[in-house]
DSSP file (Angstrom, degrees, kcal/mol; ACC not computed):
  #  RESIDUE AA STRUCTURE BP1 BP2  ACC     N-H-->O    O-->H-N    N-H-->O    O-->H-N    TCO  KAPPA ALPHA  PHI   PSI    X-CA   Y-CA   Z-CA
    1    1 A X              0   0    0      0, 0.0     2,-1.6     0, 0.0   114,-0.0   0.000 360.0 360.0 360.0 140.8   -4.9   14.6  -12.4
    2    2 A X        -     0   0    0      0, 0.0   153,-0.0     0, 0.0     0, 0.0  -0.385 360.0-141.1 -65.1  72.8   -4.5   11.5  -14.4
    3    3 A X        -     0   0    0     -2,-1.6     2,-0.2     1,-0.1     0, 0.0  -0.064  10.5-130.5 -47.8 159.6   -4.6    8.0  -12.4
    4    4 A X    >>> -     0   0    0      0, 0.0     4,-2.5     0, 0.0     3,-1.9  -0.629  37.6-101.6-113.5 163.8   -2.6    5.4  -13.2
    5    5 A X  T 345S+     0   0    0      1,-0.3    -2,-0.1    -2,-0.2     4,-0.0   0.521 124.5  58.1 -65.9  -2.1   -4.4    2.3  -13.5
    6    6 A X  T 3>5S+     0   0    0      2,-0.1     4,-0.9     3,-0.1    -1,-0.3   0.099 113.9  48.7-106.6  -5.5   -2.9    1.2   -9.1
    7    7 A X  H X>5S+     0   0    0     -3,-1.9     4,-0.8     2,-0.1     3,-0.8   0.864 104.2  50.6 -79.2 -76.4   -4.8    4.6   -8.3
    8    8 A X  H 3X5S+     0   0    0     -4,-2.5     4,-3.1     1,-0.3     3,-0.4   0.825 117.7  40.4 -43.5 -49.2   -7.6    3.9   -9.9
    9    9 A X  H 3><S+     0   0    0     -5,-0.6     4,-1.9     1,-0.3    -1,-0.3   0.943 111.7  53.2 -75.4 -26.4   -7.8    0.5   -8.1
   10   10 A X  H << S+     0   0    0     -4,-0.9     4,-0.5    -3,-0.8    -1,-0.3   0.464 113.5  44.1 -86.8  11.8   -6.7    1.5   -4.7
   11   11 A X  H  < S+     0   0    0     -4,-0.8     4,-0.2    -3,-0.4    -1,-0.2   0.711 112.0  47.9-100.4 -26.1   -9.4    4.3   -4.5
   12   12 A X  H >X S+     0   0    0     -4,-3.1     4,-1.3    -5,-0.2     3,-0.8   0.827 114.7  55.4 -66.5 -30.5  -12.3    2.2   -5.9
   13   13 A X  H >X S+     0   0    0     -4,-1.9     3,-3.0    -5,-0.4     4,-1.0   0.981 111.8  44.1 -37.4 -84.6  -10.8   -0.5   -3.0
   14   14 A X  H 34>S+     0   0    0     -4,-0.5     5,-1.4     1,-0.3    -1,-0.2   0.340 113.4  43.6 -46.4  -9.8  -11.2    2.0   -0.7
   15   15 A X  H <45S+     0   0    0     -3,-0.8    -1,-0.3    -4,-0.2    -2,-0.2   0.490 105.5  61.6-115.7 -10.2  -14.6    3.5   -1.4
   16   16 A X  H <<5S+     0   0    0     -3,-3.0    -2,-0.2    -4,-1.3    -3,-0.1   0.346 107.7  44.2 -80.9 -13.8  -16.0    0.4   -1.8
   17   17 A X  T  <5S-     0   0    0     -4,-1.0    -1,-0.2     2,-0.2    -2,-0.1  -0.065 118.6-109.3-116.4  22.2  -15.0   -0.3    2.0
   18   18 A X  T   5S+     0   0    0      1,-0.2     2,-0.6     2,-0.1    -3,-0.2   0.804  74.8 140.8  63.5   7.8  -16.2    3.4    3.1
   19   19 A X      < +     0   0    0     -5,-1.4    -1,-0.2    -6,-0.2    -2,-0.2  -0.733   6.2 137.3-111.2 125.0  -12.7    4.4    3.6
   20   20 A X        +     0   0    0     -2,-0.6     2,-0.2    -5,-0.0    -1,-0.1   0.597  59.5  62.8-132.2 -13.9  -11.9    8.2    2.4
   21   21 A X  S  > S-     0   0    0     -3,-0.1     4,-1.1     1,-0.0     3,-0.4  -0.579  79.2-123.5-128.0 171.6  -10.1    9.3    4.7
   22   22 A X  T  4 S+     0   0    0     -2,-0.2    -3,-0.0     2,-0.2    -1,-0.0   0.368 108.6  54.9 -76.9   5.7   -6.3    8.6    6.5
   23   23 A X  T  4 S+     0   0    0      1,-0.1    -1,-0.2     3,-0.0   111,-0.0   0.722 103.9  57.1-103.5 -20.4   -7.3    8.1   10.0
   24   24 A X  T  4 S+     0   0    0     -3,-0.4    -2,-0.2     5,-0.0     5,-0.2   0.862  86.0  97.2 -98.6 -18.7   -9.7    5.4    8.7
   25   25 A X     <  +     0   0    0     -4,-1.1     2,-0.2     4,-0.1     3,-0.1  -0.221  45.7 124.9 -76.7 154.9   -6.9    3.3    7.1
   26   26 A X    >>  -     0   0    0      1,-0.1     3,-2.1    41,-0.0     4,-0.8  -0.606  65.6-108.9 158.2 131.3   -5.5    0.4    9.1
   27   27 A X  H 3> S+     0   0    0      1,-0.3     4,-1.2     2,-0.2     3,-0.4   0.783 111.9  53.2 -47.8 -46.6   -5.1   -3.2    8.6
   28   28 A X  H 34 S+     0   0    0      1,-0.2    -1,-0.3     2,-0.2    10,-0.1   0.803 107.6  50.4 -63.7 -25.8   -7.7   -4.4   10.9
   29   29 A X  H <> S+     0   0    0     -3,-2.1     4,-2.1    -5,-0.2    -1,-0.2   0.853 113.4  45.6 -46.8 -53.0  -10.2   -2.4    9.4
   30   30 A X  H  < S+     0   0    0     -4,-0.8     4,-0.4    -3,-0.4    -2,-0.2   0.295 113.5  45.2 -59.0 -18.9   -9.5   -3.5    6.3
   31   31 A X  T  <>S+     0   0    0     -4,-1.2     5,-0.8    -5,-0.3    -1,-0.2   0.399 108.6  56.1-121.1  -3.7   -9.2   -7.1    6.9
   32   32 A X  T >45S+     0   0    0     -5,-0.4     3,-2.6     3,-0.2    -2,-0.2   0.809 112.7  42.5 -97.8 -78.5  -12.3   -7.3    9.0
   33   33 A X  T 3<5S+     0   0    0     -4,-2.1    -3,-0.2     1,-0.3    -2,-0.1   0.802 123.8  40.9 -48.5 -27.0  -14.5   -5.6    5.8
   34   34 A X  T 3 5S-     0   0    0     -4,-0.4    -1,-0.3     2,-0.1    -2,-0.1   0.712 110.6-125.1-107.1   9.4  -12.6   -7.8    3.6
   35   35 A X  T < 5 +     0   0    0     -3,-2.6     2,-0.7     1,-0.2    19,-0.4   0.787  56.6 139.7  69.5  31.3  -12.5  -11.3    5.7
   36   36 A X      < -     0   0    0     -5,-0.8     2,-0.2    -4,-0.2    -1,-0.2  -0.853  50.4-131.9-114.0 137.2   -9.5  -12.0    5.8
   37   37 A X  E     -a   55   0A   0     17,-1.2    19,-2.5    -2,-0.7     2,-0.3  -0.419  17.0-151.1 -97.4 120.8   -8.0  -13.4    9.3
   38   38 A X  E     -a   56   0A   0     -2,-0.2     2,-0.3    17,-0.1    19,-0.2  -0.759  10.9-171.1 -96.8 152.7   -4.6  -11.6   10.6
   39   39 A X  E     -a   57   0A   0     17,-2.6    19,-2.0    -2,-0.3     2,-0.3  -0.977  14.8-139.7-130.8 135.5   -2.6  -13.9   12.4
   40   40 A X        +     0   0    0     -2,-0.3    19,-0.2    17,-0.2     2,-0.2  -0.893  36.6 165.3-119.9 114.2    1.1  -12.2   14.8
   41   41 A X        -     0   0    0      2,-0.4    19,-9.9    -2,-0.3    20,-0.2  -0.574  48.3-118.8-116.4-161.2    3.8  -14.7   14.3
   42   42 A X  S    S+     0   0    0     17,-0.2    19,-0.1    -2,-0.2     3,-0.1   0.575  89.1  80.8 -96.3 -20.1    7.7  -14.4   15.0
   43   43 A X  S    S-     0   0    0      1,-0.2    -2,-0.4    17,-0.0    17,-0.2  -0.301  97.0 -55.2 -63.0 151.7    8.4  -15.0   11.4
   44   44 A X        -     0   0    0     15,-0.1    -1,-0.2    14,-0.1    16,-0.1   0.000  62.5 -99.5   2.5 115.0    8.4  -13.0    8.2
   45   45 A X        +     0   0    0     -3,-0.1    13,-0.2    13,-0.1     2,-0.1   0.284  62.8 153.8 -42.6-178.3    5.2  -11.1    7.3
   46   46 A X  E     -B   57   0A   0     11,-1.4    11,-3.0    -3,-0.1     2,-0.1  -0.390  41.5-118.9 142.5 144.9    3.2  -13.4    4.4
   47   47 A X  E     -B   56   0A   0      9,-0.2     2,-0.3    -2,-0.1     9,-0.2  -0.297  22.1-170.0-101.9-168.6    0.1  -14.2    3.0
   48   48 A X  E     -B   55   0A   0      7,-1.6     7,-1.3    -2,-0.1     2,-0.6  -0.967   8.0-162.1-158.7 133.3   -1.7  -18.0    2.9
   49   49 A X  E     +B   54   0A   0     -2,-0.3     2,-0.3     5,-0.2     5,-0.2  -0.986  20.1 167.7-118.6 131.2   -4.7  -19.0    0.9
   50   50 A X        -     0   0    0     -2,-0.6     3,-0.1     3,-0.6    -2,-0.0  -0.910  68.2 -15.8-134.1 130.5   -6.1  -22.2    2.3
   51   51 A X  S    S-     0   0    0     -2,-0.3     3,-0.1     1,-0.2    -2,-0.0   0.610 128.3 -49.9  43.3  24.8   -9.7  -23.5    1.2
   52   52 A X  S    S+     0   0    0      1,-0.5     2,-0.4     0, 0.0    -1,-0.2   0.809 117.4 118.8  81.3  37.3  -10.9  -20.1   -0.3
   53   53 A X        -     0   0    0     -3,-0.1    -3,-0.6   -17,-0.0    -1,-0.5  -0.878  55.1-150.1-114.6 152.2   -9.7  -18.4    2.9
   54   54 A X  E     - B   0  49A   0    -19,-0.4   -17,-1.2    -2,-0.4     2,-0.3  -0.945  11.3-163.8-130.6 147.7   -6.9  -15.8    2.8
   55   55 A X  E     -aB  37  48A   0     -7,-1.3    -7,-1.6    -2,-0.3     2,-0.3  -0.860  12.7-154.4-129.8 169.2   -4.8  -15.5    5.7
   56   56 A X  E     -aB  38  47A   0    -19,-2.5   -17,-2.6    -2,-0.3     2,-0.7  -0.854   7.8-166.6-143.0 102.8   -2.5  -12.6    6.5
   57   57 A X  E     -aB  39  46A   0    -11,-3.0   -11,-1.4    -2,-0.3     2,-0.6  -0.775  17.5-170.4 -97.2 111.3    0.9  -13.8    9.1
   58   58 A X        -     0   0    0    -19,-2.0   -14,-0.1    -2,-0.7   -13,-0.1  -0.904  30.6-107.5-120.5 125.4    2.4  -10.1   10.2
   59   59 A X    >   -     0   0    0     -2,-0.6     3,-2.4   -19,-0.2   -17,-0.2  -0.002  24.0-140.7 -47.3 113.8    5.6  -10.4   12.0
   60   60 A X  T 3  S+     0   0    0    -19,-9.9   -18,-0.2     1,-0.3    -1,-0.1   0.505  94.7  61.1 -68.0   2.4    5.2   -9.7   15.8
   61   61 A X  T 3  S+     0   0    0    -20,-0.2    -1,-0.3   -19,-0.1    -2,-0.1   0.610  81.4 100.2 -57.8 -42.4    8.2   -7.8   16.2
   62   62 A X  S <  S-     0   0    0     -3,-2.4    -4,-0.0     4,-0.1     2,-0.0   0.085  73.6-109.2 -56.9 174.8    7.4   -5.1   13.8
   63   63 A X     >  -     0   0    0      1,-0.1     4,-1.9     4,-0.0    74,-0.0  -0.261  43.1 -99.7 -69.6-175.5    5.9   -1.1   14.9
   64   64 A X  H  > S+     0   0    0      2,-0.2     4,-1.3     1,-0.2    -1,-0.1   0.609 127.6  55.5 -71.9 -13.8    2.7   -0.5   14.1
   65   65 A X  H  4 S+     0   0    0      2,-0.2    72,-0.2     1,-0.1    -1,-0.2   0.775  99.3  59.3 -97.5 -28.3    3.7    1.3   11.3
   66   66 A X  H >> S+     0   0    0      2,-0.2     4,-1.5     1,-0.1     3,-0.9   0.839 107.0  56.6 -52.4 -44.4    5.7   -1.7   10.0
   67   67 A X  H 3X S+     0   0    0     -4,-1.9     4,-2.4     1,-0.3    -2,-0.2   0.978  96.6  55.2 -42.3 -72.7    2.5   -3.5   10.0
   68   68 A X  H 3< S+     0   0    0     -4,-1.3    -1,-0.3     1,-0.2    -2,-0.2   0.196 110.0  43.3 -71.2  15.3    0.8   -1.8    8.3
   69   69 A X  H X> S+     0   0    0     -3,-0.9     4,-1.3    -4,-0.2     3,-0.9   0.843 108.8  56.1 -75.0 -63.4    3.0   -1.8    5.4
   70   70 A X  H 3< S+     0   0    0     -4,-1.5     5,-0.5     1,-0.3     4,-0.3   0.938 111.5  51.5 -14.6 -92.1    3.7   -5.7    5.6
   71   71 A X  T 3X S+     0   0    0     -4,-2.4     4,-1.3     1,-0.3    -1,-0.3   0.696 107.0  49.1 -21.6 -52.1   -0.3   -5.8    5.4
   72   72 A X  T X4 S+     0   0    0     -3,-0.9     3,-1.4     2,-0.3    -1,-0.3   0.935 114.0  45.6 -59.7 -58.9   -0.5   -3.7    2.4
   73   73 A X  T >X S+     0   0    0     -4,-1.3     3,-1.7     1,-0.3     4,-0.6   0.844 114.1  55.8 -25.2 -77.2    2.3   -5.9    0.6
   74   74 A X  H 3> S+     0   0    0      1,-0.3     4,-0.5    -4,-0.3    -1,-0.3   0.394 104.8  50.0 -22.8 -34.5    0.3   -8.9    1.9
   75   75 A X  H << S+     0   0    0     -3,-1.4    -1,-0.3    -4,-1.3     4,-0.2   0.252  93.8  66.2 -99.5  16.6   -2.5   -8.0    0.5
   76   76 A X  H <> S+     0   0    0     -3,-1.7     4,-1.8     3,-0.2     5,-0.5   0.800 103.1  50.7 -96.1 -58.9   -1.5   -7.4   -2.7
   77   77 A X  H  < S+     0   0    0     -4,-0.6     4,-0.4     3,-0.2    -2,-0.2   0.886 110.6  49.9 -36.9 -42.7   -0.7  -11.0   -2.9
   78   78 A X  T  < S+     0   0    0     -4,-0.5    -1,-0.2     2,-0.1    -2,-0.2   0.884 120.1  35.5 -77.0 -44.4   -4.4  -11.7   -1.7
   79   79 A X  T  4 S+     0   0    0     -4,-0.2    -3,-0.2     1,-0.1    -2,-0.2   0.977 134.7  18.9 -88.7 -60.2   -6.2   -9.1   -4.5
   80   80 A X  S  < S+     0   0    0     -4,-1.8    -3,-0.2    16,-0.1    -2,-0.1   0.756 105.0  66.7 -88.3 -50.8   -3.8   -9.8   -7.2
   81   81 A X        -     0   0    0     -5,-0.5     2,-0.2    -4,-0.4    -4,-0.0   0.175  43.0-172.7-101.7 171.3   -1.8  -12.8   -7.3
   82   82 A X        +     0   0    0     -2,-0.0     2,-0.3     0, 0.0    -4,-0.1  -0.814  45.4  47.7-175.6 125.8   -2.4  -16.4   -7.5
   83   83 A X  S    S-     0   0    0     -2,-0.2     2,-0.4     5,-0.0    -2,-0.0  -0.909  85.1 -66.2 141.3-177.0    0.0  -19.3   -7.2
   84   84 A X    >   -     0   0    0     -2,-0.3     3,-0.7     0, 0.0     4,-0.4  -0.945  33.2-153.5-110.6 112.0    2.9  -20.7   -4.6
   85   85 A X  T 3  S+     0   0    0     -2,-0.4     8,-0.1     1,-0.3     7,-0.1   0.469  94.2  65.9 -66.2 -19.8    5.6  -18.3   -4.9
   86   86 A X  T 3  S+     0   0    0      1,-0.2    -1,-0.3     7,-0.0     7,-0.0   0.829 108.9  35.2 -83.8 -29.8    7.8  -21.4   -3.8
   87   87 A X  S <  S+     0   0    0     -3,-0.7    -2,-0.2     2,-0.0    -1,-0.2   0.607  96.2  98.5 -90.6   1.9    7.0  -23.4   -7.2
   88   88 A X  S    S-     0   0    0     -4,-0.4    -5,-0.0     1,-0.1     5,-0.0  -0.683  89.7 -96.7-102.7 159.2    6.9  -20.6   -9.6
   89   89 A X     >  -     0   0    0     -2,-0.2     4,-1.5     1,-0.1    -1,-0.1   0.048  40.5-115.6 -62.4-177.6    9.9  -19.8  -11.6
   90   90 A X  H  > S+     0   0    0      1,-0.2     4,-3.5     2,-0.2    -1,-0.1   0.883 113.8  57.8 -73.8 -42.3   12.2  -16.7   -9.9
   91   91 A X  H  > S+     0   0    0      2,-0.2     4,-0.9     1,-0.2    -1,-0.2   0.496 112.1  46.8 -90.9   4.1   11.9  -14.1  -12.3
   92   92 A X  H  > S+     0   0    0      2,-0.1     4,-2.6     3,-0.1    -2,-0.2   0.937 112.1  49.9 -60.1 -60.3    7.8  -14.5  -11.6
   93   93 A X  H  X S+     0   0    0     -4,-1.5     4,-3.7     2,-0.3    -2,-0.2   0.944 104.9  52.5 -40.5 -77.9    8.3  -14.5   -8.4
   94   94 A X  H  X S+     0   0    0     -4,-3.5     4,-1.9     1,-0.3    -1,-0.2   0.880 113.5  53.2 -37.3 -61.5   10.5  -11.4   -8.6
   95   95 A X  H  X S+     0   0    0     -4,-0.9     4,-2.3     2,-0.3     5,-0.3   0.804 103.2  47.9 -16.5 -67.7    7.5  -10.0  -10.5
   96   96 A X  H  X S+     0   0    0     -4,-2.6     4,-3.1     1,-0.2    -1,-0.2   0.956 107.9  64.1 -54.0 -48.8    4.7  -10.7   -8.1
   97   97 A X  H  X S+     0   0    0     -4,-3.7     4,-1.6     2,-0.2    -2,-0.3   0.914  97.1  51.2 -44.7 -68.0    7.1   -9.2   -5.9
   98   98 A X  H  X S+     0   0    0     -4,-1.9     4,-2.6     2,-0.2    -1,-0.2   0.927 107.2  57.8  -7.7 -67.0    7.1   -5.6   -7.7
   99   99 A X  H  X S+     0   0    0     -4,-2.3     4,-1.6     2,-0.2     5,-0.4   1.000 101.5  51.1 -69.5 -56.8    3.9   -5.4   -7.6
  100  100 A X  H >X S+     0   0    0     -4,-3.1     3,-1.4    -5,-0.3     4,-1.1   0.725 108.5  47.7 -36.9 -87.6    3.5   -5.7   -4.4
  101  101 A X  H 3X S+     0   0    0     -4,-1.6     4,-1.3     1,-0.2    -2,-0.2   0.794 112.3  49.2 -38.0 -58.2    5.5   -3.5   -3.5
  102  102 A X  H >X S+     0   0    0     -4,-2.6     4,-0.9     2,-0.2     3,-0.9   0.879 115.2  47.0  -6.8 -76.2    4.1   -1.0   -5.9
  103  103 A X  H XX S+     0   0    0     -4,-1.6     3,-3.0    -3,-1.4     4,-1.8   0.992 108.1  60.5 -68.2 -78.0    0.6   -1.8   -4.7
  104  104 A X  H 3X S+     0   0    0     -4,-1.1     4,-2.3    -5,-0.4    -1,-0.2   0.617 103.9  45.7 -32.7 -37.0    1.8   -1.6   -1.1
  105  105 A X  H << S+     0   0    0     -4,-1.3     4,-0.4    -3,-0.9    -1,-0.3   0.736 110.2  50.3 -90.2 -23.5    2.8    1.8   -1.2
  106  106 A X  H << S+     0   0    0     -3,-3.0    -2,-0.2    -4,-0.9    -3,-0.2   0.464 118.4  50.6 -91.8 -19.9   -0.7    3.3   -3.2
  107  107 A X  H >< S+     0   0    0     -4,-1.8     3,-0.5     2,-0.1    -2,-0.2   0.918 109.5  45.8 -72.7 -52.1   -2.5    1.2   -0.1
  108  108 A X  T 3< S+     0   0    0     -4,-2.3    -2,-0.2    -5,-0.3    -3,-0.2   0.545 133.6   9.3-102.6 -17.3   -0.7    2.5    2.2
  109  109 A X  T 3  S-     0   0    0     -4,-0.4    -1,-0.2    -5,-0.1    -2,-0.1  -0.341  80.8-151.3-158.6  81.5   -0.9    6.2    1.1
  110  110 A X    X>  -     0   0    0     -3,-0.5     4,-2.9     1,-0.1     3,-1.5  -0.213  14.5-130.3 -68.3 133.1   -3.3    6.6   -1.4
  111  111 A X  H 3> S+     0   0    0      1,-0.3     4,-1.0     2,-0.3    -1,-0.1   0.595 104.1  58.8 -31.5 -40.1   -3.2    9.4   -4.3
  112  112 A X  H 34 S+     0   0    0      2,-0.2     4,-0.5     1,-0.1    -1,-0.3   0.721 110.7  38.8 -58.7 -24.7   -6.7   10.4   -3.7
  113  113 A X  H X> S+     0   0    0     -3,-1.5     3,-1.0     2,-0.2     4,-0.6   0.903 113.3  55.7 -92.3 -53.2   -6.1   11.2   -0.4
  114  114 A X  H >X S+     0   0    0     -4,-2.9     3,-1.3     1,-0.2     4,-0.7   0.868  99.0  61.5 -41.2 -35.8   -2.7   12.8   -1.1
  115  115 A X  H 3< S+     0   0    0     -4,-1.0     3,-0.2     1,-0.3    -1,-0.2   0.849  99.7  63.5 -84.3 -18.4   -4.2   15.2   -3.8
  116  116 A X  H <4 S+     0   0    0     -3,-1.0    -1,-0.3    -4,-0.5    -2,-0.2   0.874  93.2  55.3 -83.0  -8.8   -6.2   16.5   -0.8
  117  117 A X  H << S-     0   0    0     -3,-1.3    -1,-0.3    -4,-0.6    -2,-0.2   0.757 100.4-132.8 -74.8 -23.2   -3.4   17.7    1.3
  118  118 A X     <  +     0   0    0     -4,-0.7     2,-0.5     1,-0.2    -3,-0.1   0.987  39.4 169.6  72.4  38.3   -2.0   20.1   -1.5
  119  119 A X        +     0   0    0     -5,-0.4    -1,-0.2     1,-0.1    -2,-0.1  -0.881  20.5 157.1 -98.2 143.2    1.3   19.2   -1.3
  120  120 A X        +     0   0    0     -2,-0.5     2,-0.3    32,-0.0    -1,-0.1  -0.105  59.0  46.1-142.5  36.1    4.0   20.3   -3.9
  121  121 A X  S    S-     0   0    0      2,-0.1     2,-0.6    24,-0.0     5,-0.1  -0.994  74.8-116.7-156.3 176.0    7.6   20.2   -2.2
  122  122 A X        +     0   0    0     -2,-0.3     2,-0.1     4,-0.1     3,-0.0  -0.361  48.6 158.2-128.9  84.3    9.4   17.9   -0.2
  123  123 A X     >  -     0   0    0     -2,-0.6     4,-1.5     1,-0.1     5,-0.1  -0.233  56.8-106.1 -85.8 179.1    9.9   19.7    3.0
  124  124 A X  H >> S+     0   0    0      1,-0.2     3,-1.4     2,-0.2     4,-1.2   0.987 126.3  52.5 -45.2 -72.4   10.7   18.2    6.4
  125  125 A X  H 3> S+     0   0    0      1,-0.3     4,-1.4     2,-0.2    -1,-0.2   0.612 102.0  60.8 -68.7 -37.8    7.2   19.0    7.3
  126  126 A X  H 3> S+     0   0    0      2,-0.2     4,-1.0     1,-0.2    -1,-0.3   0.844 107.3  46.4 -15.1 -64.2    5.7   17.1    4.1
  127  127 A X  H <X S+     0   0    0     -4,-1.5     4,-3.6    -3,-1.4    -2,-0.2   0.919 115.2  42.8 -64.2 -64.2    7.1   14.0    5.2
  128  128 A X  H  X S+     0   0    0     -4,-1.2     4,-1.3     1,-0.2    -1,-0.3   0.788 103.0  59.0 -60.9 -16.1    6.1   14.1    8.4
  129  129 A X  H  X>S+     0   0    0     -4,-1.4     4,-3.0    -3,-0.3     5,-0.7   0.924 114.7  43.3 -84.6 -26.6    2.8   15.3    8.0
  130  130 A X  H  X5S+     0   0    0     -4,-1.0     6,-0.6     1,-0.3     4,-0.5   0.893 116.6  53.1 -78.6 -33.6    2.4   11.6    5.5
  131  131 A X  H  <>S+     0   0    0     -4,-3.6     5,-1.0     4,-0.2    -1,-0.3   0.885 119.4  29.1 -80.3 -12.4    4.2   10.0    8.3
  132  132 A X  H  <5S+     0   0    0     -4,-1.3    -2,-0.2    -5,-0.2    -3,-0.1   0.953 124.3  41.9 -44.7 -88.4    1.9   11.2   10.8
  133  133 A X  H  <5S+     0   0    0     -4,-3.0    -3,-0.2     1,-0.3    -2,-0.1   0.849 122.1  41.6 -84.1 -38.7   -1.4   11.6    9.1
  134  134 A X  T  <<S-     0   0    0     -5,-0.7    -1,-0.3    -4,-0.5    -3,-0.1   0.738 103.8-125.7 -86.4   0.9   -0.9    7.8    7.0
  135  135 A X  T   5 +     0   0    0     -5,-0.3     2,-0.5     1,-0.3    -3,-0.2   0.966  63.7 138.2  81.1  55.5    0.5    6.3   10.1
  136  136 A X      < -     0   0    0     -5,-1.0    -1,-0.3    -6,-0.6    -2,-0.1  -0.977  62.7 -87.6-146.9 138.8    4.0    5.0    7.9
  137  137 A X    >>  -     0   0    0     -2,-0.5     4,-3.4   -72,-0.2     3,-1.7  -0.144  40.3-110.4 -59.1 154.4    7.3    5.0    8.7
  138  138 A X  H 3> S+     0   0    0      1,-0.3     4,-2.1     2,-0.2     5,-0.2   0.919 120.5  44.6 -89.1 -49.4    9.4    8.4    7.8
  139  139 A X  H 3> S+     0   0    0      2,-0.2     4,-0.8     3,-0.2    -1,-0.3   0.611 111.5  52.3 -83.0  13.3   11.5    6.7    4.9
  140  140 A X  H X> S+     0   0    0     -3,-1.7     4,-1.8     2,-0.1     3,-0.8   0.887 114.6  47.2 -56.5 -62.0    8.2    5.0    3.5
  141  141 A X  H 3X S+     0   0    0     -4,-3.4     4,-2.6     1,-0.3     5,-0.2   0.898 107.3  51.9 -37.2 -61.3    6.8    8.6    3.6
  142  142 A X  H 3X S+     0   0    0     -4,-2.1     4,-0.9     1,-0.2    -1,-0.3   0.786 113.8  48.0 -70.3 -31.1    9.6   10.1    2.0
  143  143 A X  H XX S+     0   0    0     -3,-0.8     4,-2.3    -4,-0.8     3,-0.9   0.964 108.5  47.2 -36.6 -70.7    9.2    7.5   -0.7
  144  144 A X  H >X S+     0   0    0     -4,-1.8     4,-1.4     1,-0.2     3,-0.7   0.964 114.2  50.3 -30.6 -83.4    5.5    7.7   -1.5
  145  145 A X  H 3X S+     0   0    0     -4,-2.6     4,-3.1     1,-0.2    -1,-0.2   0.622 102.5  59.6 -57.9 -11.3    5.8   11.5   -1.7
  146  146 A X  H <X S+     0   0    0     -4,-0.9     4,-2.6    -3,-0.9    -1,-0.2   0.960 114.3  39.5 -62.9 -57.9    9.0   11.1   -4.2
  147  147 A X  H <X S+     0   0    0     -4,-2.3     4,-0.7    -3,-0.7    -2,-0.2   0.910 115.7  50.1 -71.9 -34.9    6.4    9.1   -6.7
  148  148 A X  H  X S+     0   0    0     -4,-1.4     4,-1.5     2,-0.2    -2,-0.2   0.868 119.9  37.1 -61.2 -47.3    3.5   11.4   -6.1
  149  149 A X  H  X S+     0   0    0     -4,-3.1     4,-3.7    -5,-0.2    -2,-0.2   0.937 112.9  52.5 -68.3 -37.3    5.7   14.3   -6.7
  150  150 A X  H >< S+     0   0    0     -4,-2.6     3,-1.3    -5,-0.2     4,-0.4   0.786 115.8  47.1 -53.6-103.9    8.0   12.9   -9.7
  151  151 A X  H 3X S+     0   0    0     -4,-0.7     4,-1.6     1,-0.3     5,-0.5   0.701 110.9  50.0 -35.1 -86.2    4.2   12.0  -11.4
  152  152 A X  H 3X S+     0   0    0     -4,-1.5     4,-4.0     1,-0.2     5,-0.4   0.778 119.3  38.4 -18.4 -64.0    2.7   15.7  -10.7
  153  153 A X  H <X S+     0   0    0     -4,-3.7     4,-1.7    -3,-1.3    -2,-0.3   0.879 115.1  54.5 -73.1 -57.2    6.0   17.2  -12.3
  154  154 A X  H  >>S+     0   0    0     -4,-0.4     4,-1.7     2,-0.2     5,-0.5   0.912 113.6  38.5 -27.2 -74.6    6.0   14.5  -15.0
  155  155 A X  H  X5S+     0   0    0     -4,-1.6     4,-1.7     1,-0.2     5,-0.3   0.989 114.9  56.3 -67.6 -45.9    2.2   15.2  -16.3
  156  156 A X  H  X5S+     0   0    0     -4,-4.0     4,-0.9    -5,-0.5    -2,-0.2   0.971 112.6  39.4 -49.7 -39.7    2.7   19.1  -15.9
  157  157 A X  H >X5S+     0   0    0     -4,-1.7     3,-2.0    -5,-0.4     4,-1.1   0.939 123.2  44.3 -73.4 -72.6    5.7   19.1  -18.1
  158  158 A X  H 3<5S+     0   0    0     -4,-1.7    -1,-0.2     1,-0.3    -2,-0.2   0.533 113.1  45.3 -40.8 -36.9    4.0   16.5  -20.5
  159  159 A X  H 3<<S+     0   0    0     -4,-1.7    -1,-0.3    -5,-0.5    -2,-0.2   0.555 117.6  50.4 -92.9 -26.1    0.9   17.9  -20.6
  160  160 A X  H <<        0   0    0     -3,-2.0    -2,-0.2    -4,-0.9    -3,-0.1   0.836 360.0 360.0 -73.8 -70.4    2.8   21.6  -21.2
  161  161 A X     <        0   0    0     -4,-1.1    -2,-0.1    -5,-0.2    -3,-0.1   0.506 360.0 360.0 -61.0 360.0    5.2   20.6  -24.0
């Protein structure tokens, strides 16, 4: 299957950190290999760069599974991004924002690791088994697998025609 150029990076991420599998992903893991210090406020998730430090603030009210989205976002800012989101014009902003999300969702259940389950419909039991196995909330899941299937059927018909 063809990666898209957020595949490519979230499995080289990940392989570079020893992480292949879904049990192993989880923010602390991930923020411990890459040194960056999570901190549980009452506020809004969000990241902070101060003196070549990245910090990562995840709202203490979320699940566990809310975390670990919030991280993924959060750390999209921290690998990609650069700037104060407060000074930059809006439609940047909005931008940076995208990606994050984008990025958040290819952290948080990555395509290499999807292709290994062999899944091709989007039953109940699909969903849960990605809400389950990638530790994400059941309409995260049911996202992710909507772009993982929409791209499968996309390059078979393309690739076809």
């Amino acid at each position: 299957m063809y990666y898209s150029h957020i595949e490519d990076f979230v499995k080289e991420f990940y392989t570079r950190m020893d992480i292949n599998d879904p049990l192993q992903l989880n923010f602390k893991k991930v923020s411990s290999k890459l040194g960056i210090r999570v901190f549980y406020w009452n506020e809004s998730s969000q990241a902070l760069f101060l003196n070549n430090y990245s910090y990562i603030f995840l709202n203490n009210q979320l699940t566990e599974q809310a975390m670990w989205q919030d991280f993924c976002h959060e750390l999209a800012h921290v690998l990609l991004h650069v700037g104060n989101q407060r000074q930059m014009p809006k439609s940047f902003r909005e931008y940076q924002e995208a990606k994050a999300n984008n990025f958040m969702y290819h952290a948080c259940v990555p395509t290499f690791m999807l292709e290994q389950l062999e899944i091709t419909d989007y039953t109940n039991e699909s969903i849960k088994l990605i809400q389950t196995l990638f530790n994400v909330e059941k309409a995260f899941a049911l996202h992710r697998l909507t772009q993982y299937l929409n791209k499968k059927f996309f390059m078979l018909n393309s690739h076809g025609a």
